[in-house]
C-alpha positions in Angstrom: -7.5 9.9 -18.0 -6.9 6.5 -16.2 -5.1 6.0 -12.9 -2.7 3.6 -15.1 -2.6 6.2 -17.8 -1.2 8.8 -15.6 0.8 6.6 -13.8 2.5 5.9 -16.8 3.2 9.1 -18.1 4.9 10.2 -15.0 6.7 6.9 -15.2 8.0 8.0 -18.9 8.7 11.4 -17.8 11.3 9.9 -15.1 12.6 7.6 -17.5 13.3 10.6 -19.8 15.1 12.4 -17.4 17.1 9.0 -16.5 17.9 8.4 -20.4 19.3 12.2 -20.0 21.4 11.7 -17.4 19.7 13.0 -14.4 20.4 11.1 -11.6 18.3 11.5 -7.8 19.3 9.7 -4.5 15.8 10.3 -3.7 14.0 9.0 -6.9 16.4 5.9 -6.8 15.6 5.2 -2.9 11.5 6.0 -3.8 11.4 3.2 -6.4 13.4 0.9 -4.3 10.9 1.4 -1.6 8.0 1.2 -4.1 9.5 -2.2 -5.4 9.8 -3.4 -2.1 6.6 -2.7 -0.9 5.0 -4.0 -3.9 7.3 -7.5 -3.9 6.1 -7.8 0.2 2.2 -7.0 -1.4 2.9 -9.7 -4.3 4.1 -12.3 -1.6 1.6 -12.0 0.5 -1.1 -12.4 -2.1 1.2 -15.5 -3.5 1.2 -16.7 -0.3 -2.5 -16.5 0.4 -3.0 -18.1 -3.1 -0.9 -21.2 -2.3 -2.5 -21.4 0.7 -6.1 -21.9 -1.1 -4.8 -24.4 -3.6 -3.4 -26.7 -1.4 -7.0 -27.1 -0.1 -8.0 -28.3 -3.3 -5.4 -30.7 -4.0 -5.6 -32.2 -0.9 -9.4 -33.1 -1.8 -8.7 -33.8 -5.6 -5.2 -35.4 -4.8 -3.5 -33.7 -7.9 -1.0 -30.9 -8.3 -2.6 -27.3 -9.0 -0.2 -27.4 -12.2 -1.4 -30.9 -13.6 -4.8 -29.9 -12.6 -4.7 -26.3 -14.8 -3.2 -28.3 -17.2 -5.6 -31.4 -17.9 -9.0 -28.9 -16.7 -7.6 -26.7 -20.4 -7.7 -29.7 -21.9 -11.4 -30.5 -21.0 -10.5 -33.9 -19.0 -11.9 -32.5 -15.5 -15.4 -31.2 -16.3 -16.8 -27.9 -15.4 -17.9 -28.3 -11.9 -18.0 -25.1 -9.6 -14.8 -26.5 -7.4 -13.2 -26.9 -10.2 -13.6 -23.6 -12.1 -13.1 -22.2 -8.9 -10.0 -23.9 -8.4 -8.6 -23.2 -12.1 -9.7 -19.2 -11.3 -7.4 -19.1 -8.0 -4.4 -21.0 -10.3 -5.1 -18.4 -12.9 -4.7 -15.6 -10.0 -1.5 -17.2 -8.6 0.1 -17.5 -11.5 -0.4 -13.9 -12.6 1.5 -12.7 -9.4 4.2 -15.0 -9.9 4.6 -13.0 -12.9 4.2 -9.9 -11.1 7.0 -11.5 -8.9 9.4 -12.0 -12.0 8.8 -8.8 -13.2 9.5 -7.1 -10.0 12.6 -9.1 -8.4 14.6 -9.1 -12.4 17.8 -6.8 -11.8 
């Protein structure tokens, strides 16, 4: 079995017990420290992320968004910055989704 497949299951077992009433100081204080720890993880990679694009649009002079936007619609070519660039985007956008997901009360 998959990391992410037992992960899950013991992720589902909790949430049964939750749904059942059960209630633990130290389950709830556990997965606020794992949220934490995994918001201060996401950050960092955000952070590191933003940090690469802005190299790229100071050289192209464009927004990473406007960029990801007109490079889907085929108006920037395929050069190796440029997938490059669209690949990092791709990246920082994923853990700004991770982000949502993990900072939603």
């Amino acid at each position: 079995m998959s990391k992410l497949g037992t992960t899950l299951e013991k992720l589902q077992r909790l949430e049964t017990l939750c749904r059942q009433g059960y209630a633990s100081d130290i389950v709830e204080l556990t997965l606020d420290k794992i949220i934490a720890y995994e918001i201060a993880n996401a950050q960092k990679q955000a952070a590191e992320l933003h940090a690469e694009l802005q190299v790229f649009e100071a050289q192209y002079k464009i927004s990473s968004q406007d960029f990801y936007s007109r490079f889907r619609q085929g108006e920037m070519g395929d050069d190796v910055d440029l997938v490059e660039w669209s690949a990092f985007y791709q990246m920082w956008l994923s853990v700004q989704q991770r982000l949502e997901i993990l900072q939603s009360k």
